[in-house]
N, C-alpha and C positions, 0 to 999 in steps of 0.2 A: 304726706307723700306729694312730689314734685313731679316727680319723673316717673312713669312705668318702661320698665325693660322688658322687651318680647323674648323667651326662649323658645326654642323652636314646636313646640306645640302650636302656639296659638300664631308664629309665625306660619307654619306647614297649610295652617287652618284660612290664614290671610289668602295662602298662593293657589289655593282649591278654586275649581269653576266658580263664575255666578250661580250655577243649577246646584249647587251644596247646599243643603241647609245648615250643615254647621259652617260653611266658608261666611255664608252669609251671615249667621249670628254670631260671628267674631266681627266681622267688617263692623257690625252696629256695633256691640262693643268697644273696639277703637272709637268709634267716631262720636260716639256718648264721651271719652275719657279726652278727645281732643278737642270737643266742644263746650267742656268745662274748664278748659285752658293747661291739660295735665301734659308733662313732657313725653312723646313717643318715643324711645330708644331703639335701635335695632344694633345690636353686637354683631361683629362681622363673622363670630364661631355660631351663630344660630343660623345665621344665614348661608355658611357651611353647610352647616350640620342636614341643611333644609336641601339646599341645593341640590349635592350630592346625588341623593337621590331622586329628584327629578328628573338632572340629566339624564343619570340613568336608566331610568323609567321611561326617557324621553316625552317628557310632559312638558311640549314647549310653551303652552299656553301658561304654564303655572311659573314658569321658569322665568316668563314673559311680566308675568302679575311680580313677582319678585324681585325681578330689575325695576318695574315702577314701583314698588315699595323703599328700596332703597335711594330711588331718586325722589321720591316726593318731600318735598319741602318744609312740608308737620312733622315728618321724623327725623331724627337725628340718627346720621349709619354714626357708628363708633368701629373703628378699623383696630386692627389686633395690633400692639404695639409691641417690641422688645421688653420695655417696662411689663407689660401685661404678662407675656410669656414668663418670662421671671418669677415675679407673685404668685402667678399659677404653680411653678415650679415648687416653689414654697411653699403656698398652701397645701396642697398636695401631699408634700412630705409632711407638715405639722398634723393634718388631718391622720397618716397613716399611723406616725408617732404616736395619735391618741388610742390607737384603733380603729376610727371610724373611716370607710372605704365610701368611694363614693362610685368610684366603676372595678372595673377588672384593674390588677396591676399592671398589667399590659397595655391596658385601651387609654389612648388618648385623652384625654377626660375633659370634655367638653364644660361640665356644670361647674369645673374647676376653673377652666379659661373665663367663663363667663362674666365669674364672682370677680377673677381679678381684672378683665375687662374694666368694668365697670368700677371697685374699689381704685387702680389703674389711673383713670377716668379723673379722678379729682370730684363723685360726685360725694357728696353727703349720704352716710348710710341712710340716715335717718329720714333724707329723702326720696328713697328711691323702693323701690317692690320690682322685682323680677316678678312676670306672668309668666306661669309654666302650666304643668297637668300633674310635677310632682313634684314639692318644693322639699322634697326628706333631706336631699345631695346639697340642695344652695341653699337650706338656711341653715346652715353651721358657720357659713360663710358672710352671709347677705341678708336682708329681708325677702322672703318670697311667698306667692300665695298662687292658689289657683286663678288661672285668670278668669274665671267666671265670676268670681266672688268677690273681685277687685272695683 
């Protein structure tokens, strides 16, 4: 593994006050995986995904942690491409074709964007791990694991 990619668990977890104790046992986590020389990724649908609801929560301080997360320098943002939207589309369908459902047929499907994000991306499966809190949806697709265990 080269690269860890944040889903928006442990990114949600990044954009939490300093006074969180899980905000802040994620920040060490990152900083354990960037201190050992590992790729940060941040996908532009986690960051969505995160957003969203802060704005509307109006949590600007988190909203605030979130814009410097994607500006900081150790992570790489990955913005949603046309390519990406495609492969998602795809995946999606082949995923449904099998039977296996990853959201509502309706919803949006985030863990779908994600995986093509990233496949998308040009990166190496084989080096990459999506961090989430549930990797059931994206490892059909992708490598993923909890990110505590990462």
């Amino acid at each position: 593994m080269k690269s860890i990619v944040l889903d928006a668990t442990p990114l949600g977890l990044l954009a939490q006050p300093f006074a969180s104790p899980n905000g802040n046992r994620c920040r060490r986590w990152l900083l354990s995986k960037v201190a050992v020389g590992l790729e940060i990724v941040l996908p532009e649908i986690a960051d969505c995904e995160v957003r969203r609801e802060l704005v509307r929560a109006k949590k600007t301080a988190s909203v605030l942690a979130l814009d410097n997360l994607g500006d900081n320098p150790q992570i790489t943002y990955l913005p949603i491409t046309t390519q990406a939207m495609r492969l998602a589309a795809n995946l999606w369908a082949q995923a449904r074709n099998r039977g296996l459902t990853t959201a509502h047929p309706k919803a949006l499907d985030g863990d779908v964007i994600l995986a093509a994000q990233v496949l998308s991306a040009g990166y190496d499966p084989a080096d990459i791990t999506i961090a989430t809190s549930n990797s059931k949806h994206l490892s059909q697709f992708v490598s993923s694991a909890a990110w505590e265990s990462i």
